[in-house]
DSSP file (Angstrom, degrees, kcal/mol; ACC not computed):
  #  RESIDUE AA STRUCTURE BP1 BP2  ACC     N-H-->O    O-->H-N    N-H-->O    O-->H-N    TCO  KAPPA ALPHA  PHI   PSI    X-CA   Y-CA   Z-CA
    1    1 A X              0   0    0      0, 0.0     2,-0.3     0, 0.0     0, 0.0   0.000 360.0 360.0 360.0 143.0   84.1  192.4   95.6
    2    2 A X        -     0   0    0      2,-0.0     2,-0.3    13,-0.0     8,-0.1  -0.891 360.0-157.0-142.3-177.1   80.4  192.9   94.5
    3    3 A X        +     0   0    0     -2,-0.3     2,-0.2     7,-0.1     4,-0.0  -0.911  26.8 142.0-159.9 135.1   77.6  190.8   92.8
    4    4 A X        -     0   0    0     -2,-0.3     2,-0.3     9,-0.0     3,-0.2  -0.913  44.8-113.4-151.4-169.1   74.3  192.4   90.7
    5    5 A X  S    S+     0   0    0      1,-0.6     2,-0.1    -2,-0.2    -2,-0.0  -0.701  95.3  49.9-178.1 123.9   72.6  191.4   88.0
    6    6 A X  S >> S-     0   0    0     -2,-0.3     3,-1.4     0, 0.0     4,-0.7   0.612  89.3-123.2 -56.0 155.0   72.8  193.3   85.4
    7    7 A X  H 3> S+     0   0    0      1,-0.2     4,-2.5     2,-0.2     5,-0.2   0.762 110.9  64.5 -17.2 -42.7   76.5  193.9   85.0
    8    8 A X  H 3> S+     0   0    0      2,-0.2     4,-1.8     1,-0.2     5,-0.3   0.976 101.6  48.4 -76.2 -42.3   75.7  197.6   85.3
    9    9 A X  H <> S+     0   0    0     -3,-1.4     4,-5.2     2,-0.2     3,-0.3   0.970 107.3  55.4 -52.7 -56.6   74.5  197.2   88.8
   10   10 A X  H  X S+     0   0    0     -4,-0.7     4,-1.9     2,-0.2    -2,-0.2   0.911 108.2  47.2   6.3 -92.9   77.6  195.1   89.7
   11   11 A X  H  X S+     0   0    0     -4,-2.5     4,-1.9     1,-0.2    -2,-0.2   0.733 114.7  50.2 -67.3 -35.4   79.9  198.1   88.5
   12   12 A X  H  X S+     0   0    0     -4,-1.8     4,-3.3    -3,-0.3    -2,-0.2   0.909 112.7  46.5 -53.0 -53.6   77.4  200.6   90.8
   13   13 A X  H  X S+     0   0    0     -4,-5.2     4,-0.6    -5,-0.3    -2,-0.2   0.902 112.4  49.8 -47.9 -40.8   77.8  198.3   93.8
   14   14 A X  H >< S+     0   0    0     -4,-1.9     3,-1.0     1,-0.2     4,-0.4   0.927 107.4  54.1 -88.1 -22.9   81.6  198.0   93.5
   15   15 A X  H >X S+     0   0    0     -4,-1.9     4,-2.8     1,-0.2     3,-2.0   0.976 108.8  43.9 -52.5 -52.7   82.1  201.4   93.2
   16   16 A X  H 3< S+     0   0    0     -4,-3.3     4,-0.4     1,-0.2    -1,-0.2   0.661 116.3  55.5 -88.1  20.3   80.3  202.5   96.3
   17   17 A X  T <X S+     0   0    0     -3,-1.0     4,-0.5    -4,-0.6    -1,-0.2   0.530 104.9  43.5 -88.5  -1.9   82.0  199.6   97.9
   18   18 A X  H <> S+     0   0    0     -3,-2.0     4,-1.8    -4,-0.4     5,-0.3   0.680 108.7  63.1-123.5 -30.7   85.3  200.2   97.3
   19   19 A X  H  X S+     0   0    0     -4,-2.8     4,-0.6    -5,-0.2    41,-0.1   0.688 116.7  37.1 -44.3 -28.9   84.5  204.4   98.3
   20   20 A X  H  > S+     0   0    0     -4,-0.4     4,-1.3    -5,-0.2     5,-0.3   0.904 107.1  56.8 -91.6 -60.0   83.7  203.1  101.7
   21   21 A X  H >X S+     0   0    0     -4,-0.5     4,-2.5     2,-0.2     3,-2.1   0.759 121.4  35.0 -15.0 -84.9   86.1  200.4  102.1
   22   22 A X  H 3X>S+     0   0    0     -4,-1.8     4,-1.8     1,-0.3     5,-0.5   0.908 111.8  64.0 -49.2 -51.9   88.9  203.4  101.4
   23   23 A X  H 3X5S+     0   0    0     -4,-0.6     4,-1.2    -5,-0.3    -1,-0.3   0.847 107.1  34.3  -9.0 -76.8   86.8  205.3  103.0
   24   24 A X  H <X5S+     0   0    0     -3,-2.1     4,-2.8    -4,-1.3    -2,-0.2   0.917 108.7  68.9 -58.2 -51.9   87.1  203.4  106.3
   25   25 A X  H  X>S+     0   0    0     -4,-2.5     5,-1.6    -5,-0.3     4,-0.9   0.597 103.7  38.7 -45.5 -24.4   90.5  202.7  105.6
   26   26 A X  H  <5S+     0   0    0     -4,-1.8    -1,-0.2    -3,-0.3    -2,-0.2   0.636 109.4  57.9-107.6 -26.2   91.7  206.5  106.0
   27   27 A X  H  <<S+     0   0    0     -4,-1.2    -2,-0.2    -5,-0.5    -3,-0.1   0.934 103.6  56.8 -50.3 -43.9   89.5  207.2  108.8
   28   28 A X  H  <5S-     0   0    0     -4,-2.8    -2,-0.3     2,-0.1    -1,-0.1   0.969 116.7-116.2 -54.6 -55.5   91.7  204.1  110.3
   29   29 A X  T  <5 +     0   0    0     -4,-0.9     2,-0.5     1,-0.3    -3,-0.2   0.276  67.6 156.4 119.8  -2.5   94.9  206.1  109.6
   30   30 A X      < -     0   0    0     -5,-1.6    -1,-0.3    -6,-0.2    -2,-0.1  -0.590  51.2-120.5 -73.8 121.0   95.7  202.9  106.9
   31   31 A X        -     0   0    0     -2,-0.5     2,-0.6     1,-0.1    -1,-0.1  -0.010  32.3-122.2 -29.4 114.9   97.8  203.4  104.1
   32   32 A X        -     0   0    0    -10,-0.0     3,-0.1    -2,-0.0    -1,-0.1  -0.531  29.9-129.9 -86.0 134.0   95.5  202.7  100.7
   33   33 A X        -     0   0    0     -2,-0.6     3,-0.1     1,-0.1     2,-0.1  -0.239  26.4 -83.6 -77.8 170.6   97.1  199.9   98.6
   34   34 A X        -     0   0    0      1,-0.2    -1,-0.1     3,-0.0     3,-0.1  -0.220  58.0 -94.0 -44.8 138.7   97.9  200.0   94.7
   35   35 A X        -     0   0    0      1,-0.1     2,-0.3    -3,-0.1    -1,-0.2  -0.319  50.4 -92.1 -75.0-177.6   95.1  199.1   92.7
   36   36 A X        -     0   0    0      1,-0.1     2,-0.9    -3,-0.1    -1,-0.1  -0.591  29.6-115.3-106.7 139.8   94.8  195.6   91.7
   37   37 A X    >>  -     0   0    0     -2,-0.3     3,-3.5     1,-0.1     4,-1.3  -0.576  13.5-156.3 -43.4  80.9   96.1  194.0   88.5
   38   38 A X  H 3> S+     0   0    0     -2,-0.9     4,-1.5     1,-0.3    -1,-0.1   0.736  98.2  59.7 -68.8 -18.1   93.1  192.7   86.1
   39   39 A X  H 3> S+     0   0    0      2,-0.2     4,-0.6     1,-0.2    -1,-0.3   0.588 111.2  37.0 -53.8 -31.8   95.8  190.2   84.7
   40   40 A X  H <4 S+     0   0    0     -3,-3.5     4,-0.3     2,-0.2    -2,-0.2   0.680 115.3  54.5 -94.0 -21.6   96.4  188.5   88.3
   41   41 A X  H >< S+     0   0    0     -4,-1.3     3,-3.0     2,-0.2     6,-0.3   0.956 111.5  46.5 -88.5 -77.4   92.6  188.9   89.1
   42   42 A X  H 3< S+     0   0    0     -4,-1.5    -2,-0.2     1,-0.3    -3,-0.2   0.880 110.9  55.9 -29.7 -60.6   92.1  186.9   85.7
   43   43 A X  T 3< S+     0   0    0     -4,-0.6    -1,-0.3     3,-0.0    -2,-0.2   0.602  83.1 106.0 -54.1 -19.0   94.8  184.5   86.9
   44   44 A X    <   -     0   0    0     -3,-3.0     3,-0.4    -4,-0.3     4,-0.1  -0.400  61.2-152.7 -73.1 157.0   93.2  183.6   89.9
   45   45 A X  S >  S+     0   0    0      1,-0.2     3,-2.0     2,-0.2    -1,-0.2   0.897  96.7  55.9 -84.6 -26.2   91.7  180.4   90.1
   46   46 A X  T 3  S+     0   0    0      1,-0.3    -1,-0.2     2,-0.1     3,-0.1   0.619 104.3  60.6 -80.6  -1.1   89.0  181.5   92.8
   47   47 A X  T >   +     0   0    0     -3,-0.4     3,-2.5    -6,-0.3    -1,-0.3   0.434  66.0 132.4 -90.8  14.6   88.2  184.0   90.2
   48   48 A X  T <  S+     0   0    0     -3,-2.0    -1,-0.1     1,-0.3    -2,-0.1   0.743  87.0   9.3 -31.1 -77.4   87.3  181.1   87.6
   49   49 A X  T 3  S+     0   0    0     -3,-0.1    -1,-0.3     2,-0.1    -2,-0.1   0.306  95.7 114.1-106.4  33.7   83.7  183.1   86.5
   50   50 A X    <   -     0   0    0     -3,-2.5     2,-0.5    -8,-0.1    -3,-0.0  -0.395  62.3-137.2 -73.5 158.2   83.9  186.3   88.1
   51   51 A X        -     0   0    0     -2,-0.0     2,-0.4     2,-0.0    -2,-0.1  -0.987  16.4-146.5-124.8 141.0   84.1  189.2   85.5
   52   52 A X        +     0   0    0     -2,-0.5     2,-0.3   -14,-0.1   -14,-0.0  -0.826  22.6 165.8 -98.3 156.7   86.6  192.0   86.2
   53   53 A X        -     0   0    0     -2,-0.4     2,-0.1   -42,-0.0    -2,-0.0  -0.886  42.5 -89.8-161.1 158.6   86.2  195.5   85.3
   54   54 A X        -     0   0    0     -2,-0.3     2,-0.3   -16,-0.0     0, 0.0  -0.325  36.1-163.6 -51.5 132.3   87.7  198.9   86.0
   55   55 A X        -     0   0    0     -2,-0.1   -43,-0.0   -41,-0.1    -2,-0.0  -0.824  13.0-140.9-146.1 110.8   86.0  200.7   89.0
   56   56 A X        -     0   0    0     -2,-0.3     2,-0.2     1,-0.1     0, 0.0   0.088  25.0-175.6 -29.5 155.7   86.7  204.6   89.3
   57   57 A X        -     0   0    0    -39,-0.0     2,-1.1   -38,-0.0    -1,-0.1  -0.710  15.4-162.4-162.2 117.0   87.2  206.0   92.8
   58   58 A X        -     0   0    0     -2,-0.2     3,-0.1     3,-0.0    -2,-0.0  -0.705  21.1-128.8-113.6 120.4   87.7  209.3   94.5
   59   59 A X    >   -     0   0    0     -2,-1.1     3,-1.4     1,-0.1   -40,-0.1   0.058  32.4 -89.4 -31.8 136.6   88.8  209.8   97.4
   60   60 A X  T 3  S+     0   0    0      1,-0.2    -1,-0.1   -41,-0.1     3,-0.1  -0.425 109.3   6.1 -61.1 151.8   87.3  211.9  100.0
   61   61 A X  T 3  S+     0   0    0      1,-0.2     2,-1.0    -3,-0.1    -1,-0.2   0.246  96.8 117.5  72.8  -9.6   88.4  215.5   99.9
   62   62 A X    <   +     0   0    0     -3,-1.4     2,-0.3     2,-0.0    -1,-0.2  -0.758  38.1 163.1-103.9 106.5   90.3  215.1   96.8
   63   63 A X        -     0   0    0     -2,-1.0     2,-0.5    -3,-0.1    -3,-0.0  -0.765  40.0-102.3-106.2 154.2   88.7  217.2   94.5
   64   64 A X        -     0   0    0     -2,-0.3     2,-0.3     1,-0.0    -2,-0.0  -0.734  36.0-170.4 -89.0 130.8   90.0  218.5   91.2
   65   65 A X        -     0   0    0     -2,-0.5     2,-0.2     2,-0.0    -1,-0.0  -0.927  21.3-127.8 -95.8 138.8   91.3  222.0   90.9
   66   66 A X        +     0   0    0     -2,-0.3     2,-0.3     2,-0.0     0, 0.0  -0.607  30.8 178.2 -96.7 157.8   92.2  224.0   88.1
   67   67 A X        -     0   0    0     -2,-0.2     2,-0.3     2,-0.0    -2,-0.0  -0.976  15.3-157.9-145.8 139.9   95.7  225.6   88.2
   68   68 A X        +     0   0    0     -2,-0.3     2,-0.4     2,-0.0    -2,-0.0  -0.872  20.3 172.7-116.8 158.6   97.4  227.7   85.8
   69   69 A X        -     0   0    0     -2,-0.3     2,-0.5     2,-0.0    -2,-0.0  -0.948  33.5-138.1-156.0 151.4  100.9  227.9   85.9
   70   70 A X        +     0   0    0     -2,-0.4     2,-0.3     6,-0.0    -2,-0.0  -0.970  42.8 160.7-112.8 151.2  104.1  229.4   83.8
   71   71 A X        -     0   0    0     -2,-0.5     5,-0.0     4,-0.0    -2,-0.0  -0.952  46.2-100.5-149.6 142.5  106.8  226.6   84.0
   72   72 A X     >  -     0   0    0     -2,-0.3     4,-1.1     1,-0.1     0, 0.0  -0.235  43.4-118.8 -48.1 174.1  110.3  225.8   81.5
   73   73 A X  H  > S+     0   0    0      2,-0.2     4,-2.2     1,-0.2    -1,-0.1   0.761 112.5  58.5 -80.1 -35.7  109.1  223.1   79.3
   74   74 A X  H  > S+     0   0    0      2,-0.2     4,-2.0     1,-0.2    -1,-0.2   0.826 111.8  46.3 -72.2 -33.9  111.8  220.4   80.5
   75   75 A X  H  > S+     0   0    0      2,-0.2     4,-2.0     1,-0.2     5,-0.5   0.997 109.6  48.0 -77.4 -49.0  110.1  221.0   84.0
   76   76 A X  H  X S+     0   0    0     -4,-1.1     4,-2.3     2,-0.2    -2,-0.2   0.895 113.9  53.4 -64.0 -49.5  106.2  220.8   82.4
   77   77 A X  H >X>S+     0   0    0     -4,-2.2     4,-1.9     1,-0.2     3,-1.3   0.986 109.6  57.1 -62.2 -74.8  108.1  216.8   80.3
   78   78 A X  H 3X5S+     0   0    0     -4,-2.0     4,-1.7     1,-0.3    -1,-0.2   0.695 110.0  33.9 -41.7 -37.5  108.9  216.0   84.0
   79   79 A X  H 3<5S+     0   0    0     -4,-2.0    -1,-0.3     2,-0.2    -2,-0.2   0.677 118.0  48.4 -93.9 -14.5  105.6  216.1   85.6
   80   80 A X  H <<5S+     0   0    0     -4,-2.3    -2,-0.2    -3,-1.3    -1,-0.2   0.974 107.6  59.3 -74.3 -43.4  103.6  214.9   83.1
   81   81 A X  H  <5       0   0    0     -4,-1.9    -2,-0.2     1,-0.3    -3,-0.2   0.895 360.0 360.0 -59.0 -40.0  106.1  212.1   82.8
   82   82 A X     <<       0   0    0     -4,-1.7    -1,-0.3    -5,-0.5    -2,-0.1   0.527 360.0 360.0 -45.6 360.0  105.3  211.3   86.3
């Protein structure tokens, strides 16, 4: 959870709060949960005027790499469908 004012500060805080929070969490050797449900977040009552939003995150060390690949097509439907 974070608090700013403006909103756009807010969404800056919880991002690099929730990169260390995970952060810690894999130094700990803890499994990182699913992200949370803005529909149950909404439903809570203790969330009455909180606003929720979407908060990007990467992980340490996972960086994006490009890969080219030849593959069947049925194989190519499987992993996207993942």
């Amino acid at each position: 959870m974070a608090a700013g004012r403006p909103l756009k500060e807010a969404r800056r805080l919880a991002a690099e709060a929730l990169a260390l929070h995970i952060a810690g969490m894999i130094e700990d050797g803890e499994g990182i949960p699913p992200p949370s449900v803005i529909d149950d977040i909404a439903d809570d009552p203790a969330m009455k005027n909180a606003v929720a939003f979407m908060v990007p995150i990467n992980t340490p060390g996972d960086k994006t790499v490009r890969i080219n690949i030849a593959a069947r097509e049925s194989q190519v439907q499987k992993i996207d469908a993942r």
